[in-house]
C-alpha positions in Angstrom: 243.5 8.1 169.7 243.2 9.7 172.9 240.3 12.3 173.8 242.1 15.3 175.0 241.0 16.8 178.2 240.6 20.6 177.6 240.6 22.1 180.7 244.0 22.0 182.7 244.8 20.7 185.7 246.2 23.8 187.9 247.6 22.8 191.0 250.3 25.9 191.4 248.4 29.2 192.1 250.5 32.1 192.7 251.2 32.7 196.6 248.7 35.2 198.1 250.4 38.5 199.1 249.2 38.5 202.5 248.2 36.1 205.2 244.8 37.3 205.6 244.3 36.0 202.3 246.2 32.9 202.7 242.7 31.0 203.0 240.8 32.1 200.4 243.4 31.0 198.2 243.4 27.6 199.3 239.5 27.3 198.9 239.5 28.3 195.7 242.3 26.2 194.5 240.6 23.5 196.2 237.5 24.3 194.3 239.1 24.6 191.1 240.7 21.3 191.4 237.5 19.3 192.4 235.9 20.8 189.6 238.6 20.6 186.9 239.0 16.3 188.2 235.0 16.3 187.9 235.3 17.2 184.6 238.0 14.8 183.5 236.3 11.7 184.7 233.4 12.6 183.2 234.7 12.5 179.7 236.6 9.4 180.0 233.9 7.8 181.2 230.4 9.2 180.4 227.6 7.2 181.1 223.9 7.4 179.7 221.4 6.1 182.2 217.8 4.6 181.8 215.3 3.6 184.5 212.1 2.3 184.8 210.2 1.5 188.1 207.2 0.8 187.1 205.6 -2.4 186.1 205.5 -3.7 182.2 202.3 -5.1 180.8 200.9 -7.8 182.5 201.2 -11.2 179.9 198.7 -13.8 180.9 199.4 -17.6 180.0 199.4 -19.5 178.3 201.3 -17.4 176.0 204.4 -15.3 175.3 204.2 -11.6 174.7 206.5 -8.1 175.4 205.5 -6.7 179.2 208.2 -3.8 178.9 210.5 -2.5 175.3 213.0 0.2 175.7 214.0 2.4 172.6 217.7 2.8 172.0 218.1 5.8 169.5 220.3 5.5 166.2 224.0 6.0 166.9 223.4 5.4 170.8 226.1 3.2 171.0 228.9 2.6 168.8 231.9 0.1 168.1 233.3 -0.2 171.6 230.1 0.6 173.7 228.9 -1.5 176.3 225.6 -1.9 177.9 225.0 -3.0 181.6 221.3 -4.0 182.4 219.9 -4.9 185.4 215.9 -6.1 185.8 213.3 -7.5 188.0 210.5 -9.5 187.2 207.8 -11.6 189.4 204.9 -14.3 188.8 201.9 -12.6 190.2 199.9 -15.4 189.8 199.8 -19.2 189.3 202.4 -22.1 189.8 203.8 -22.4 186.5 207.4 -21.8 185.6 208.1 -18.4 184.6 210.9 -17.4 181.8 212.0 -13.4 180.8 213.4 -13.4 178.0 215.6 -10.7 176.9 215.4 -10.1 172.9 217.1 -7.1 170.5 215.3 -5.9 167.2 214.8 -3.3 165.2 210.7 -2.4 165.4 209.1 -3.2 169.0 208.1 -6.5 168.0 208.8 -10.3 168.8 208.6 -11.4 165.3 212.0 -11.1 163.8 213.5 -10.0 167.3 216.9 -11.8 167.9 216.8 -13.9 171.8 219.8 -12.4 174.0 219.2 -13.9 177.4 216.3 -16.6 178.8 216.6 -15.5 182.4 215.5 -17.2 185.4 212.8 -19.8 186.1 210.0 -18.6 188.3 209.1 -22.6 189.4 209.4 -21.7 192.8 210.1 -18.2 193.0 207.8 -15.3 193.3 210.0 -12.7 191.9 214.3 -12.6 190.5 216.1 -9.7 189.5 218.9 -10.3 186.2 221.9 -8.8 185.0 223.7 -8.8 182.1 226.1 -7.3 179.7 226.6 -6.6 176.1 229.8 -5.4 174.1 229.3 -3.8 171.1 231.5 -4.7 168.3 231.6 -3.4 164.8 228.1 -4.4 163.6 227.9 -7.6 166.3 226.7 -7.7 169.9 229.0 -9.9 171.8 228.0 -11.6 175.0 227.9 -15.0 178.0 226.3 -16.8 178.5 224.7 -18.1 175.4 220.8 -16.7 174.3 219.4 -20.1 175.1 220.8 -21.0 178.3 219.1 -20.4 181.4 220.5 -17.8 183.1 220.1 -14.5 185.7 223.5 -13.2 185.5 226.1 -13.4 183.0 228.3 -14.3 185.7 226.8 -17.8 185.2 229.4 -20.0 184.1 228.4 -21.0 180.2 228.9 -24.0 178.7 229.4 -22.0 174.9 232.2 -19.8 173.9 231.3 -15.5 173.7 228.0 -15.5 171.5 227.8 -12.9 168.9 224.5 -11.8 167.0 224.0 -9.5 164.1 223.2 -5.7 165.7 223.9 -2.6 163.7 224.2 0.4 165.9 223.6 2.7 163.1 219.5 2.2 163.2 217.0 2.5 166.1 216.8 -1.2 168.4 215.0 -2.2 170.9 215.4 -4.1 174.1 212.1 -6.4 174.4 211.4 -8.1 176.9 209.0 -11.0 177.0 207.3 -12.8 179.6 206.9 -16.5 178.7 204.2 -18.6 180.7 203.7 -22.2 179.2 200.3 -22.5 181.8 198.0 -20.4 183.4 199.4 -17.6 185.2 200.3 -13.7 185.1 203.5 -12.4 185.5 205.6 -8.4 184.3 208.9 -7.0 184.5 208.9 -4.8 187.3 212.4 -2.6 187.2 214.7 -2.0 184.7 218.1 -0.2 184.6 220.1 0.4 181.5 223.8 1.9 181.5 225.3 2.6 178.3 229.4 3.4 178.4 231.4 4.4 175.6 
């Protein structure tokens, strides 16, 4: 069903008696309309916004381990939502290939966290920045491409179908993400931007 917009749009004011006032009119019309279109977009398409600028825990390899988690309250998002993230992330020191990994679970913890995205490979690279996108459906997170390939944007062309993993909406989750360094080396998550619609 529809969402019904509760303000009206007015866009026929009565005529102003005399010329003098002739302007005044048209301001305030003009006023009233931006306003009243202000307030229709926004309810069709609200969005909740999350930032962080500043850098995640530094994790030192060898090893894997959380350098930034971000909270998403119960009932946040519901069957429809979508998600938009976008993040940055650098090696700050050492040679050794760098992977983010993205993961989703319900206590800010790796152990029984669910992968979404491996992202990037910091062989070369100093720093990357990632995107990707998540649909929330019933009790499933749908997204491309798959957890496990390697990946900074989901317009990456997959060689999987949509991958769907177990997310109930309902309940607190969190969006972990873990620096993995298989040598020596430091790296963090620098920026991250979350946009939740729907």
């Amino acid at each position: 069903m529809a969402t019904q917009i509760s303000k009206k749009l007015k866009f026929n004011e009565p005529a102003p008696r005399t010329l003098k006032n002739a302007g005044i009119v048209r301001v305030e019309n003009y006023n009233h309309l931006v306003e009243d279109i202000t307030t229709l977009f926004q309810s069709i398409n609200p969005a909740l916004v999350f930032t962080s600028s500043s850098d995640g825990t530094i994790i030192t390899g060898p090893s894997v381990g959380i350098s930034k988690s971000i909270l998403i309250p119960a009932d946040t998002l519901s069957d429809g939502s979508f998600m938009d993230l976008y993040w940055a992330y650098s090696r700050l020191s050492g040679s050794t290939a760098v992977q983010i990994q993205l993961y989703t679970n319900t206590v800010n913890s790796l152990a029984g966290a669910t992968l979404l995205r491996t992202a990037g490979n910091l062989a070369s690279s100093v720093s990357i920045g990632a995107t990707s996108v998540y649909a929330v459906s019933g009790n499933t997170l749908r997204f491309s491409p798959s957890s496990g390939q390697l990946a900074s944007s989901e317009y990456t062309q997959s060689t999987t179908p949509i991958s769907t993993v177990a997310f109930d909406p309902t309940v607190d989750n969190y969006l972990i993400f873990a620096c993995n360094l298989p040598l020596a080396g430091t790296a963090t998550v620098n920026l991250v931007k979350i946009e939740i619609h729907g």
